[in-house]
N, C-alpha and C positions, 0 to 999 in steps of 0.2 A: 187708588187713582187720584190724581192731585185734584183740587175742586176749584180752587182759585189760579190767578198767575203767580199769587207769591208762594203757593203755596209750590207751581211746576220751578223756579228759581230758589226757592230754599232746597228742595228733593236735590235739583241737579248742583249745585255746586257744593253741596254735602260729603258726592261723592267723589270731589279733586278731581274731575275728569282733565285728561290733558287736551288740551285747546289748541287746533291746526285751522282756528277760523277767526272771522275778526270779530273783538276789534282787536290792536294791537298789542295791548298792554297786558292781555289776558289773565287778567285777577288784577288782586291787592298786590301780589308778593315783592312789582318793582317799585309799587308807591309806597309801600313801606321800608324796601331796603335802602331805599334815596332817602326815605325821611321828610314823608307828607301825611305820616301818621294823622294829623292836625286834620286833614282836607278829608280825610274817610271817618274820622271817627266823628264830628261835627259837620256832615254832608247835610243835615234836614234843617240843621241851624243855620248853614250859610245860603239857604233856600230863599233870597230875597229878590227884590224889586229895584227899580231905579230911584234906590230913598240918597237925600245928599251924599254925595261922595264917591256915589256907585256908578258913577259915570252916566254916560247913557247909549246904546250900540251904534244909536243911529245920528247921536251928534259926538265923535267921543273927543274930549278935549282935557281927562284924565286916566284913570289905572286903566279905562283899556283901551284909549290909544296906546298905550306903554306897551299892552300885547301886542298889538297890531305892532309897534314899531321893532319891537324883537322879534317879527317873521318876519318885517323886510332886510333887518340883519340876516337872518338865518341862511332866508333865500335871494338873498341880494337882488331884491325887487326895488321898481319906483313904490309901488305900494300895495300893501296887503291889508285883507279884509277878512274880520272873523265868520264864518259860517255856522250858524247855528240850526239851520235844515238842513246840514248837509251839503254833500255837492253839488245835488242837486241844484239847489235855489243858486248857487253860482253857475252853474251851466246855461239855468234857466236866463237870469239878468245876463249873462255876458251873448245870447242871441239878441235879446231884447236891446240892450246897447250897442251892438254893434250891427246887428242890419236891421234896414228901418219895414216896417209895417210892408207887405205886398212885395216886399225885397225877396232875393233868394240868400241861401245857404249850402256852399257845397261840403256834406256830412260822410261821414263813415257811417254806410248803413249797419255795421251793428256797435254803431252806440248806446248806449243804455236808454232807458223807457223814458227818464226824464228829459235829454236830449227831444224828443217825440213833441214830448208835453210841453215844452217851451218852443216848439215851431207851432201849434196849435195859440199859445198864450198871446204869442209876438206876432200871429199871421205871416209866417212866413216858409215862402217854398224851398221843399229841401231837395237838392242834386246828388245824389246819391254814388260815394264814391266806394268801391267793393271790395272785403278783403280778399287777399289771399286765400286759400284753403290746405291745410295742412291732413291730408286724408290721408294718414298714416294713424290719427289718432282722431278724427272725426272733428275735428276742432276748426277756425278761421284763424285767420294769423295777420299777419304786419297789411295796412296800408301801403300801396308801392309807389313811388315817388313819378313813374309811368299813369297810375291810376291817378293820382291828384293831376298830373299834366294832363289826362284825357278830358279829366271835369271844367280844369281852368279854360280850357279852348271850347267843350262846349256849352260853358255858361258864364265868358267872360263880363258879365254885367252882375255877377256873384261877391258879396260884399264881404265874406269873410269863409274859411275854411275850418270846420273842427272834425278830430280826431282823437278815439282813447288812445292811449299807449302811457301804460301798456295795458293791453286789454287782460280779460277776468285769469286767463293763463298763464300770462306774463310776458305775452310777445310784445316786442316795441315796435313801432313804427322810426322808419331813417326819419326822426325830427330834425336835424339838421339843414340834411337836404330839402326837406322839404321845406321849412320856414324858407331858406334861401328862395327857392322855386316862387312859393306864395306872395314874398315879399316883392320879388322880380314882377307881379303882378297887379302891385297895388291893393292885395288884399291882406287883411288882420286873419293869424293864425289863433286857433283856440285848444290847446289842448286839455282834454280829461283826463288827465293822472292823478283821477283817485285813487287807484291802485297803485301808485306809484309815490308818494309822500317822502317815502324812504331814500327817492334814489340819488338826489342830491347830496344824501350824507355818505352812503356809499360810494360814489362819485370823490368826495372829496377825499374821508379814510383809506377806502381802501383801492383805489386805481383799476385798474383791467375795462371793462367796459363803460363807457359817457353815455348813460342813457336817460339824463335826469333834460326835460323836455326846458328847465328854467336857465340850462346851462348852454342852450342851440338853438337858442331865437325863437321860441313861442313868445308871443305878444301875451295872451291871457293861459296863465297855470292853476286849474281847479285841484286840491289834493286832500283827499280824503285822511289827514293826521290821526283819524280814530281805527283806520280800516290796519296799517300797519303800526305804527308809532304808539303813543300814551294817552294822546283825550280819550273821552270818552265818545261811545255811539250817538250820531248823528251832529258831531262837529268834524269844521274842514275849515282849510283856508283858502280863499284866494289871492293869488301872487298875479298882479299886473308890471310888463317889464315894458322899457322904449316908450314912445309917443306917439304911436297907432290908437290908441284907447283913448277915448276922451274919458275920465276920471268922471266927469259930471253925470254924465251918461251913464255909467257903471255903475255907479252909488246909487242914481235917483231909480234906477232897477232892482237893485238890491233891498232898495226900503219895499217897493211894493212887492216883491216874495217873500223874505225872512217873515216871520213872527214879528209880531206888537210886542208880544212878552216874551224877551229873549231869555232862556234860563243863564242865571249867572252860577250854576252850577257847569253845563258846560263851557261857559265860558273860561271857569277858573282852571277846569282843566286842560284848554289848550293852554293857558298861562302856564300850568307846572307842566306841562307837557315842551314848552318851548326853554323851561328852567332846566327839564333835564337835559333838552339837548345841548345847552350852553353851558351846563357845569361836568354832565356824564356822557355826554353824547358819543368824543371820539372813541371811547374805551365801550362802551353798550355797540355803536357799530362793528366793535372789531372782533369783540365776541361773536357778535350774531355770521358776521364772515364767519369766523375759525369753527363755527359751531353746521353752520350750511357746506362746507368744506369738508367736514369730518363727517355728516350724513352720508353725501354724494359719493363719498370713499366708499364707507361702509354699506351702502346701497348697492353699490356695483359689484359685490361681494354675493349677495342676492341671487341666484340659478333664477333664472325666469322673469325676474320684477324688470322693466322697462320706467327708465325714468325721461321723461321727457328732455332732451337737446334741442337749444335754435341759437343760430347767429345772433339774436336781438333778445334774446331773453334775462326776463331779471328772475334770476334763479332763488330768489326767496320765495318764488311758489314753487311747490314740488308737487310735481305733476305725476303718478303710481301709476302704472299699468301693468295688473297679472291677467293679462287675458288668454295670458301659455299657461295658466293653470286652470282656466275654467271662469276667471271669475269675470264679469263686467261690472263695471263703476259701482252700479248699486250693491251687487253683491260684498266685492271689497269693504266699501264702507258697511256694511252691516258688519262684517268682523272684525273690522275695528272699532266700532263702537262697542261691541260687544267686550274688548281689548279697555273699553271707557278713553276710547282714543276719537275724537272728533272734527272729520277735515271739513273745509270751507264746501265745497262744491262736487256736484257728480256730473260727468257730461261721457255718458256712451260706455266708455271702455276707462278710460280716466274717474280718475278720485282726485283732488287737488287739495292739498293741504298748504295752506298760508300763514306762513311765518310772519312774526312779529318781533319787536323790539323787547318783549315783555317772555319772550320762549325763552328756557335755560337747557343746557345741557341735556339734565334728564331728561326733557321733552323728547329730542331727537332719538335719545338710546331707548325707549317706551317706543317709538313707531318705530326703531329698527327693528327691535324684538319681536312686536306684533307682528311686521311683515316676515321677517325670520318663521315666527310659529306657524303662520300661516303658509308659506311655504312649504315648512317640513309635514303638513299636514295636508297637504296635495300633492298634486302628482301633476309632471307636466305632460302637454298635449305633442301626437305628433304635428298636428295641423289648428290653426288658431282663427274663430269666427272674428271676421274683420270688422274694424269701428263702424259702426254706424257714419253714413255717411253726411257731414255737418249740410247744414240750410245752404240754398246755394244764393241766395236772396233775391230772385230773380226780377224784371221789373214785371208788375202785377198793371190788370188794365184797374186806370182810376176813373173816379165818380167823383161828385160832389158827397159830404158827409151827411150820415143818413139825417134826415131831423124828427124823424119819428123810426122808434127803434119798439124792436118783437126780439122774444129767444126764439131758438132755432137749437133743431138737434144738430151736432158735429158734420154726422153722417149726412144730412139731409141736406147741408147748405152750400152744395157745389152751385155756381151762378149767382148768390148773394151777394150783397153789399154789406162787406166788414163793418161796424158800427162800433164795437170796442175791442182794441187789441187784444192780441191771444201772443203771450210771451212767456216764455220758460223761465220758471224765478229758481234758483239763480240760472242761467247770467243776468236776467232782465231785459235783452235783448226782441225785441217788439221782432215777431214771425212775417205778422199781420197787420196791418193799421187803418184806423177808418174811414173809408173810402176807398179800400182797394178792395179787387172782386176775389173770392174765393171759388178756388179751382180744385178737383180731386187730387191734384200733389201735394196741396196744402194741407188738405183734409187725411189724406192718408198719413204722412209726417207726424201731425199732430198728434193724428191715432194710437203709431206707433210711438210715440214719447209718453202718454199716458198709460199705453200698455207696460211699458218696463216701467213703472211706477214714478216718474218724475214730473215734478210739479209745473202745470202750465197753468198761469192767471188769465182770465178771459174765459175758461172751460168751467164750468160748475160742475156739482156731484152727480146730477144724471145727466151730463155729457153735454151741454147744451150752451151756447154760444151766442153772442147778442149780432141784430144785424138789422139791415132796415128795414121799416115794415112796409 
């Protein structure tokens, strides 16, 4: 049993396992075949501080303005901004700079948790706009452009609109239409395409679907560069587009989120990360096309395996479903892991495996094989227990936030006042929030997600849940 973390990080990558989760770059193998040998083998050496020379994040006026100014080439931005918390701290500032304190926000209720944390930060109220439900496979889907018009008319005094897309599955939202719609209204659009970093380049190599949010009028683009692409974990950019954003505002938010001590380790890798895309980029996009292309063949080959379809999808998440053989999410992934095959995400009936800039070939022919084996080693069903039915997010009665907080058993806290979110990691997606009252739908849902073994933050090991006293 491993005793330390280096010790669980030396056992797992020992074993080559192949990587269907982020971050993007998944190993060494493309930093060394580009020829950054230099940047991994003297990683603890380049471990420094803001000593002359090294710029500084938060006044930059050399080498990394220079990064910054190669992602507004990239993403043909007014300006971009290194993220080194993540997407987060940019989701976080771009509430904060763009509606003021006591303001509202009309949000996609299932945005991620940070999204949550920055209406909390900035004091401000969020209008909750509802996805779609895709209950074919237990999942939410695209924002509809109907759903942001019902929120614009009932909260026209709403200072800006944000929305994922594509959310943790790879559904899009119509950004298009919608920026148009939002912008018809006087308000700043925000989109979270952390999930999405990649689609811009896709967009531009390989044609078929426009679904990169920086190319259809979003005002502020968060993109998670590490989740698909080459930085490493917990760097991102933000791309602000047009004259909706006041710059001053954006910035003077971003100093108070990021880190004091910004590591200039990831920062050098969005820098070689932004090197590959400008020297390797069209030819690594056009692989990873020809490479998701020849999966989705070979997939459909497959008796039984359902791979997920949608109008809006960026098909570099592949979404598994053998539920004609018996298996649900969790089960799936237990044998592929088993297979030393590793996807991003389990939700119900689905496994989702997310592809990357850094996946090769073999990767795909290892998970066609595993689901092949696994196939010929079940049997299919006449009749197939159907997804789990996805959150429906419905609106909860709200309270003030508790200010003195108790645990509470699961079971026990129908009538309670939520005091710390209870969200399913992954997707991150907040169930519950504090201040909203918990009812036996909630509490039963919950139940049943910890029952099929999937991870919910908020719940402790003997079931217990915070709330107000």
């Amino acid at each position: 049993m491993n005793k330390t973390l280096h010790d669980f990080l030396r056992a797992h990558a020992s074993g080559s396992p192949v990587s269907f989760h982020m971050p993007g770059h998944k190993g060494s193998a493309v930093y060394r075949q580009l020829g950054y040998d230099d940047f991994l083998d003297n990683m603890v050496d380049w471990d420094i501080t803001e000593i002359p020379g090294a710029d500084n994040l938060f006044q930059t006026e050399g080498v990394i303005a220079s990064v910054m100014d190669r992602y507004c080439s990239l993403y043909g931005s007014r300006a971009s901004y290194l993220l080194i918390n993540g997407s987060s701290c940019g989701l976080i500032a771009a509430i904060m700079s763009c509606v003021p304190r006591g303001g509202r926000l009309i949000m996609a209720r299932n945005c991620h948790k940070s999204v949550f944390n920055g209406l909390s930060l900035a004091g401000v109220e969020p209008v909750y706009a509802y996805p779609e439900m895709i209950e074919a496979y237990g999942i939410t889907g695209e924002i509809s452009v109907d759903e942001i018009r019902r929120c614009l008319d009932a909260a026209p005094d709403a200072s800006a609109v944000l929305l994922p897309s594509p959310n943790y599955y790879g559904i899009c939202s119509d950004i298009g239409a919608i920026a148009e719609l939002v912008h018809s209204r006087g308000k700043i659009l925000i989109v979270d395409q952390a999930h999405g970093a990649h689609l811009k380049f896709f967009d531009e190599y390989c044609g078929g679907l426009k679904l990169a949010a920086e190319n259809l009028g979003a005002d502020i683009v968060i993109d998670s560069t590490h989740k698909t692409l080459a930085s490493f974990t917990q760097s991102a950019v933000a791309n602000v587009f047009g004259t909706r954003v006041n710059l001053f505002d954006f910035e003077d938010a971003l100093q108070k989120i990021e880190s004091t001590s910004p590591s200039y380790l990831l920062m050098a890798s969005l820098d070689i990360n932004a090197d590959i895309l400008e020297k390797h980029g069209r030819q690594l996009i056009a692989d990873w096309r020809h490479d998701l292309d020849w999966f989705y063949k070979a997939a459909s080959r497959i008796e039984g395996l359902r791979v997920m379809n949608h109008s809006l999808l960026d098909d570099s998440k592949l979404n598994l479903d053998m539920s004609h053989y018996g298996l649900d999410g969790l089960a799936l992934e237990k044998k592929l892991m088993a297979r030393n095959i590793y996807p991003e995400l389990v939700t119900g009936n689905i496994v989702m495996c997310m592809t990357g800039i850094g996946n090769r070939r073999c990767d795909y022919e290892a998970l066609i094989g595993a689901l092949s084996e696994i196939a010929s080693e079940g049997h299919l069903l006449d009749s197939v227990e159907a997804a789990p039915a996805p959150w429906s997010f419905k609106d909860l009665k709200q309270h003030p936030v508790p200010a003195v907080r108790k645990k509470s058993q699961l079971n026990d806290a129908a009538g309670k006042i939520c005091a710390a979110s209870i969200i399913p990691y992954p997707p991150g997606i907040p169930i519950i929030c504090p201040g909203e009252e918990l009812d036996q739908e909630i509490i039963d849902y919950v139940s049943d997600l910890r029952a099929r073994g999937e991870n919910v933050m908020g719940v402790d090991s003997d079931g217990r849940i915070t709330v107000g006293a």
